[in-house]
N, C-alpha and C positions, 0 to 999 in steps of 0.2 A: 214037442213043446213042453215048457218049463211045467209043471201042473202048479207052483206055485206062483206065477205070476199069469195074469190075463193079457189077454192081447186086444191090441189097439192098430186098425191098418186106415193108413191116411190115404187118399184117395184123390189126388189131386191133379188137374190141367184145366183142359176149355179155355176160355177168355183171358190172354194174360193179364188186362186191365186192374181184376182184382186182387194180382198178385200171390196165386197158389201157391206157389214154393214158399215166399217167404211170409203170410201169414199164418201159412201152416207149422211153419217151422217154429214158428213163436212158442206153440206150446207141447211140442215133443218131447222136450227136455220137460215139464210137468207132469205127460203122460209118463215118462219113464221113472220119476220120483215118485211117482205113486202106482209103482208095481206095473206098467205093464211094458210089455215087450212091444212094437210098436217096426210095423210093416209099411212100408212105401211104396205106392203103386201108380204110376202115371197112365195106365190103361185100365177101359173101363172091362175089359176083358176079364178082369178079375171078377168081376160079378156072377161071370157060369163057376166057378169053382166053389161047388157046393162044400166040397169037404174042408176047404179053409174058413169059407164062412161060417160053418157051423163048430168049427173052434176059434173064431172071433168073439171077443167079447163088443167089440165098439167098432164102428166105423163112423171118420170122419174124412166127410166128405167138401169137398172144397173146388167144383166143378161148375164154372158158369156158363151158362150156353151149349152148346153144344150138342149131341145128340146121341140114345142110346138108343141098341136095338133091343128086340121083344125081348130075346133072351138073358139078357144085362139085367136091363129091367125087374122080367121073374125072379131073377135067383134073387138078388137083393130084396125085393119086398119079401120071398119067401124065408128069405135068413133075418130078417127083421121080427115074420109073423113070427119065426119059432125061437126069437130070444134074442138075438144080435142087434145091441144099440145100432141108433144112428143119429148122427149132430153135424151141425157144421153151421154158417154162420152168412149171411148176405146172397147175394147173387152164387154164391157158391152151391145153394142146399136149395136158395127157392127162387131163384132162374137160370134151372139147371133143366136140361132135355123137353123145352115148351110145346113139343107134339106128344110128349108121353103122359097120358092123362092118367094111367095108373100111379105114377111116380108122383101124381099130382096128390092122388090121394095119400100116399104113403105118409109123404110131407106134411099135409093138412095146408098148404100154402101155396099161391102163387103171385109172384113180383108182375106187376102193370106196368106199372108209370113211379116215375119219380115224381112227386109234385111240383109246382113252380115254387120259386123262389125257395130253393134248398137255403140253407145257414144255420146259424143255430136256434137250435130246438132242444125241450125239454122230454124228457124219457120218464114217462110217470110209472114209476110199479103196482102193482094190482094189490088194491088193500081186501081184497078176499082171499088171495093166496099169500099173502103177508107173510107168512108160513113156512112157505112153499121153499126146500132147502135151495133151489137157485138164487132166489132175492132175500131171503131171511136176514135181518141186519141190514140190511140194505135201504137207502133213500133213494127219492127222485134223482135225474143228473144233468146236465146239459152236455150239447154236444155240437160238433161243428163237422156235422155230415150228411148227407143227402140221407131224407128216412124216403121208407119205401111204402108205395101206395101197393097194400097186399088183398088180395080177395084167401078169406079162409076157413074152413072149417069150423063147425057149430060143435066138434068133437076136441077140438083145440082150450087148453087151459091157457088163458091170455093171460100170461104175467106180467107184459108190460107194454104198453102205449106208446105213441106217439101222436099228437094231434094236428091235424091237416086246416086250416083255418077257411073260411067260405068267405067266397070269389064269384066272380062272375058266372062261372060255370057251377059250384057248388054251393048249392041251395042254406046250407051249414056246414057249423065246422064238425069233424069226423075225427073221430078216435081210433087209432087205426093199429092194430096188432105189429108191436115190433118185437117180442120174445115169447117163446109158445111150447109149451111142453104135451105128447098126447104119448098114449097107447095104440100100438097094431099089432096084434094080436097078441102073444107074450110078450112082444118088442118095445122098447121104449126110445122116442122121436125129440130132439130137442133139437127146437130152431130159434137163433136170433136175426134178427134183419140188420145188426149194424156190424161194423166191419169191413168196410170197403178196401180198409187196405192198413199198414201195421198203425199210422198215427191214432187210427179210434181206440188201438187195443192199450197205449198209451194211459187212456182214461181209465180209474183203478179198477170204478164201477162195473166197464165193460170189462176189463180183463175178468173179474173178480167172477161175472154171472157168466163167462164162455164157460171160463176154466169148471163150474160148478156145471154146466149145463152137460159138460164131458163126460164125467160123472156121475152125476146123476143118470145118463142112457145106456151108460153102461151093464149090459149084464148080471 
């Protein structure tokens, strides 16, 4: 490997629905502008190969459904603990392998339900992490795509919302984690929940905090 340049390996199949090749591909040509070499892997097999993961600087991951075994699993959270980003964006990052409850942890996330009546909705940023180099400059935005009803982590930096309005069933309306940044163990974790497929990344805001959120996990 180049020692000047970091690596970046994409991770990508499960569900064709959310379209893994080609929203992945959106931002390769970004990873490669800014220095890194950038790995292509359609099998989750690559996760026992400790010794590529530990000269990974970033993995993005873009995998929905699907399922991984223990040992997948291990190596990944362990190349996470010891410094190797991880990001990735929608049903790809947080409804990805729904019986593996370690990976649950990893994430800090898991996808439910989509709520009723998807269309468009407002994306509010977190005026506590105002800061925070994903959103910095950055306004509220609107958007015309199903947000995701997430259950998550109390270890989670919630940079940005989406809100769920009360219904018949819900007693109020709920503010619900749609971009999230945390630490495990030296590893840094960045998830968004939108992204369902290339038209969200269209919107400047969303391309704007993916592309930052890449980076930001990186190594």
């Amino acid at each position: 490997m180049n020692s000047g340049h970091r690596q970046a390996m994409v991770v990508r199949g499960g569900w064709d629905g959310h379209r893994p090749v080609e929203t992945t591909d959106l931002f390769i040509p970004f990873l490669e502008q800014n220095g890194f070499r950038v790995l292509i892997e359609d099998s989750l097999e690559v996760y026992e190969e400790e010794e590529l993961l530990a000269e990974t600087d970033l993995i993005v991951q873009c995998w929905t459904r699907g399922d991984i075994i223990p040992l997948e699993s291990a190596g990944l959270i362990a190349a996470v603990r010891a410094g190797t980003g991880l990001a990735g964006w929608h049903g790809g990052i947080v409804d990805a392998f729904r019986e593996n409850l370690d990976y649950q942890l990893l994430t800090g996330g898991q996808f439910v339900v989509s709520p009723p009546n998807p269309g468009r909705h407002r994306v509010l940023l977190s005026a506590d992490h105002a800061d925070h180099p994903v959103i910095a400059g950055l306004g509220d935005f609107e958007i015309d795509a199903e947000p995701y009803w997430t259950l998550s982590d109390p270890l989670n930096d919630v940079l940005a919302t989406v809100t769920v309005d009360a219904d018949e069933t819900r007693s109020r309306p709920a503010a619900i984690p749609a971009v999230w940044t945390r630490t495990w163990g030296k590893g840094r974790v960045f998830v968004s929940t939108i992204g369902h497929g290339p038209d969200d990344f269209r919107i400047p805001e969303v391309r704007t905090l993916t592309e930052r959120g890449l980076l930001w996990a990186s190594r």
